[in-house]
C-alpha positions as CSV (number, residue, x, y, z in Angstrom):
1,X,0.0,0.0,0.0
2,X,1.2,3.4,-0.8
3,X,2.3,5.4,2.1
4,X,-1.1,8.1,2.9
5,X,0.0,11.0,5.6
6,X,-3.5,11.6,6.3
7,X,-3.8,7.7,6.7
8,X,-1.5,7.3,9.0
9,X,-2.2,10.8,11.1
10,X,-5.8,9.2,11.8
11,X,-4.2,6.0,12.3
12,X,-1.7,7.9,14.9
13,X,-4.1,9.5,16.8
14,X,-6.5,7.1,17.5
15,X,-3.5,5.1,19.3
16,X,-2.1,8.0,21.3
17,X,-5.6,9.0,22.3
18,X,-6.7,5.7,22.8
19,X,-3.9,4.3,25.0
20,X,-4.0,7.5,26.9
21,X,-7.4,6.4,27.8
22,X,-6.1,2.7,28.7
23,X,-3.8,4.3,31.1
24,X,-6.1,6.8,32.7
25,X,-9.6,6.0,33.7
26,X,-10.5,10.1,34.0
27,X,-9.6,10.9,31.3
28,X,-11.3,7.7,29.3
29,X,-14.7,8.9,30.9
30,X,-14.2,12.7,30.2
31,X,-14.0,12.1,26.6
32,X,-16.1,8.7,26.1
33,X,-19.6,8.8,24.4
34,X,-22.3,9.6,27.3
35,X,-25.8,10.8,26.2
36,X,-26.2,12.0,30.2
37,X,-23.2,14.8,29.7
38,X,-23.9,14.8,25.7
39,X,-27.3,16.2,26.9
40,X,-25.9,19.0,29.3
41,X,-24.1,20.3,26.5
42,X,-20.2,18.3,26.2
43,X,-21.2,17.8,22.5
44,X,-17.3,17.2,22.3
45,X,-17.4,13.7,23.1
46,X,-19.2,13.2,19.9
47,X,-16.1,13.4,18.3
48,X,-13.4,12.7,21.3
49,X,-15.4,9.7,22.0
50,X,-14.5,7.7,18.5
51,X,-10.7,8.3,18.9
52,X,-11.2,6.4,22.8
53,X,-11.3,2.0,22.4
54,X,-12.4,0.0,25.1
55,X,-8.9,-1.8,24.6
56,X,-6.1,-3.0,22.6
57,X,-7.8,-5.8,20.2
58,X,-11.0,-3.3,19.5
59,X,-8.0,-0.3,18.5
60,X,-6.6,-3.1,16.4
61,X,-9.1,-4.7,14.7
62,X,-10.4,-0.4,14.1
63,X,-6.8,0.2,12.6
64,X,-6.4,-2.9,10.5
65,X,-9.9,-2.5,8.9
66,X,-9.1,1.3,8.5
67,X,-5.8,0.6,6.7
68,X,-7.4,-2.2,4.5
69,X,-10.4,0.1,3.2
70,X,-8.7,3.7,3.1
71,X,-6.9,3.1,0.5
72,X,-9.5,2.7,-2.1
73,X,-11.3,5.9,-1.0
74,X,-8.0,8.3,-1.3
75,X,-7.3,6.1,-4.8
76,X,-10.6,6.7,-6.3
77,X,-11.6,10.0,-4.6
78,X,-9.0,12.3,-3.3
79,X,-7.4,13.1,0.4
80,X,-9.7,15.6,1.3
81,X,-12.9,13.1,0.1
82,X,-11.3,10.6,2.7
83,X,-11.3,12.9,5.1
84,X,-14.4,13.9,4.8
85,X,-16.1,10.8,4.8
86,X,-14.5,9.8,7.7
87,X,-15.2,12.6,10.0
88,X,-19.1,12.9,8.3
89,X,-19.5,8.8,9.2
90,X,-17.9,9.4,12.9
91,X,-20.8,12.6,13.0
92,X,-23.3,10.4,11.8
93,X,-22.5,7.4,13.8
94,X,-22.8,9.7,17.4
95,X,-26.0,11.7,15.8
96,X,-27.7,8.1,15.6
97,X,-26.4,7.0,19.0
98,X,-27.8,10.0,20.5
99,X,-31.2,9.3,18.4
100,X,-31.9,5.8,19.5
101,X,-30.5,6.4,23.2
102,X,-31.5,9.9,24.0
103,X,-33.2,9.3,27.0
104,X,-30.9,6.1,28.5
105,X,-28.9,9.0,30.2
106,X,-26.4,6.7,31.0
107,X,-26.0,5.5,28.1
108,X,-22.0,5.2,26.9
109,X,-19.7,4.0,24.4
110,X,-16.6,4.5,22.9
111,X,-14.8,3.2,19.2
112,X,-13.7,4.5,15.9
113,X,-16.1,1.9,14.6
114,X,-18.4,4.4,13.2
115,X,-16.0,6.6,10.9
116,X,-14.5,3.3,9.9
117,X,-17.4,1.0,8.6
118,X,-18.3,4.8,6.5
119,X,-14.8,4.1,5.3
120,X,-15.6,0.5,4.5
121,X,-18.9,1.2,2.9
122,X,-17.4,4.0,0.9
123,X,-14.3,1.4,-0.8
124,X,-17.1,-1.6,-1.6
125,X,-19.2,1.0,-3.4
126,X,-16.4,2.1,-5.0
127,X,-15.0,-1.3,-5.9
128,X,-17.3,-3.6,-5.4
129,X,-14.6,-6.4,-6.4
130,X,-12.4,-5.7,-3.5
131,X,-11.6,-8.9,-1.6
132,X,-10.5,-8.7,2.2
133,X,-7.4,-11.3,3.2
134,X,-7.5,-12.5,7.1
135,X,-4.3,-14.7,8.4
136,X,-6.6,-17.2,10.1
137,X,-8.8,-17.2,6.9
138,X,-6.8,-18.9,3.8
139,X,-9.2,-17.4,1.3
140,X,-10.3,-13.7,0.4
141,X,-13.6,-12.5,1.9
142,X,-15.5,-10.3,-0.6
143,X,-15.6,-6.9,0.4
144,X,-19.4,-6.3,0.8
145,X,-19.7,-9.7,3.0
146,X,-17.3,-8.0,5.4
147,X,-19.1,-4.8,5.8
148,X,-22.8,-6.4,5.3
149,X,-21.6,-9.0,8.1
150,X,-20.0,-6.8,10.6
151,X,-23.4,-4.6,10.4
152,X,-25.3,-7.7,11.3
153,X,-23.1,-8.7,14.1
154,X,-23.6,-4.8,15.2
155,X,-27.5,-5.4,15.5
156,X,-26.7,-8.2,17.4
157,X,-24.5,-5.9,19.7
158,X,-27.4,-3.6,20.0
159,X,-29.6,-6.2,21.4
160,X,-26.9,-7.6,23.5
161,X,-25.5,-4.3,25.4
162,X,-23.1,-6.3,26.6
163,X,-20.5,-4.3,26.0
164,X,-18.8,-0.6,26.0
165,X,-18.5,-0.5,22.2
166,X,-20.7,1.9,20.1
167,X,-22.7,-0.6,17.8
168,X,-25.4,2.0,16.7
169,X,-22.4,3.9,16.0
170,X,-21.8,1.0,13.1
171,X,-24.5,2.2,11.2
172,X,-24.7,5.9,11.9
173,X,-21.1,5.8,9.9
174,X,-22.4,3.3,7.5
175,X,-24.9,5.7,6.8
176,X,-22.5,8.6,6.2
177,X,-20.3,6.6,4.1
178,X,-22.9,5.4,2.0
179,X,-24.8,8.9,1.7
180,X,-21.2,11.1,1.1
181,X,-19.8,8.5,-1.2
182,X,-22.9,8.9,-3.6
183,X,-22.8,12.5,-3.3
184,X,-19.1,12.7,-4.3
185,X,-19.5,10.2,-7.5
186,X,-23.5,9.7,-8.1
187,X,-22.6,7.8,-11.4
188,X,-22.0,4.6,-9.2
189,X,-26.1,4.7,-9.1
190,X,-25.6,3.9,-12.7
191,X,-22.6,2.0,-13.0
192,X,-23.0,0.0,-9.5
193,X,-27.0,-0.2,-9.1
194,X,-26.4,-3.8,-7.7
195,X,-23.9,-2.9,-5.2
196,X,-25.9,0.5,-4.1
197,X,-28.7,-1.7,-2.9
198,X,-27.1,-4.9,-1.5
199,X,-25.6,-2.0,0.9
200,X,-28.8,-0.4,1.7
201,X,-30.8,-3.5,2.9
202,X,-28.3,-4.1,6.5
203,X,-29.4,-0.4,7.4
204,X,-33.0,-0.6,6.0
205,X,-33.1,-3.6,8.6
206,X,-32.1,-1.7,11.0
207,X,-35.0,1.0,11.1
208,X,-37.3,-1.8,10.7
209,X,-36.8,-3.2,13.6
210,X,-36.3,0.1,15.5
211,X,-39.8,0.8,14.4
212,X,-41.0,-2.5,15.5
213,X,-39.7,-2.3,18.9
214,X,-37.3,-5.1,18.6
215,X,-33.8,-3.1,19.5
């Protein structure tokens, strides 16, 4: 993969950040997602809260999806189209949280997840032949099983709330990759129609169920 400064400056960050909050518990809570202080007006940890991980292998798997994906967005699109989409999906993902928690005050969670999967949505719309290579897994994964799978297993998460990682957050960023990416090149509704509704149906799920009660 070709060497990406803006790649590796998110990649950067979300380690400092995020092993600053393995070290210190204050800090980790200041800046973590929390619709309780979200509400009395720290909007901040909308954003500080996806460069926080609840520990190392949830940073890692973050990172290694992040440096798997990016490159097709920057390749196809431009720097400042990555960038965007990454900081719209991470947006979206904590403007979702906040919509389907807004009144479980302590509600919390922390994760890149969100600015990543609207990375990984963004690179399987854009090359809907990308293939995904694991080193427990001895063949490729398509792309789009990846990101429709690991959307699943985030609805599952949801229902679970077993743990401290932002789930909704999945989709929120899903959402924002999927909505930005079309914006920036709306010929892939022509040239992709197959691929631009496969991706839709995980998140149409989603809001189906929310509206049946079943999250």
């Amino acid at each position: 993969m070709e060497y990406n400064l803006f790649l590796i400056g998110l990649i950067a960050i979300n380690v400092v950040i995020s092993f600053k909050g393995f070290d210190d518990l204050s800090f980790f809570r200041k800046y973590q997602f929390h619709v309780g202080s979200i509400r009395s007006g720290e909007q901040i940890r909308m954003i500080s809260s996806g460069f926080l991980h609840v520990d190392i292998g949830h940073l890692a798997f973050n990172m290694l999806s992040l440096y798997f994906f990016a490159p097709v967005v920057y390749g196809i699109l431009n720097n400042f189209s990555f960038i965007l989409i990454y900081f719209a999906s991470l947006i979206f993902g904590s403007l979702l949280t906040m919509i389907f928690h807004k009144d479980d005050y302590s509600y919390s969670a922390v994760g890149a997840s969100g600015a990543v999967m609207g990375i990984i949505y963004s690179a399987i719309l854009l090359d809907p032949s990308l293939d995904i290579y694991f080193f427990f897994i001895p063949i490729p994964i398509p792309g789009y099983i990846f990101g429709i799978g690991y959307l699943l297993y985030s609805i599952y998460g949801m229902k679970a709330k077993s743990d401290n990682i932002g789930h909704t957050a999945h989709f929120g960023g899903a959402i924002g990759g999927y909505l930005f990416t079309l914006m920036k090149k709306p010929s892939l509704f022509m040239d992709n129609t197959f691929m631009v509704v496969i991706l839709a149906i995980p998140i149409i799920i989603l809001f189906v169920m929310a509206k049946r009660g079943k999250l």
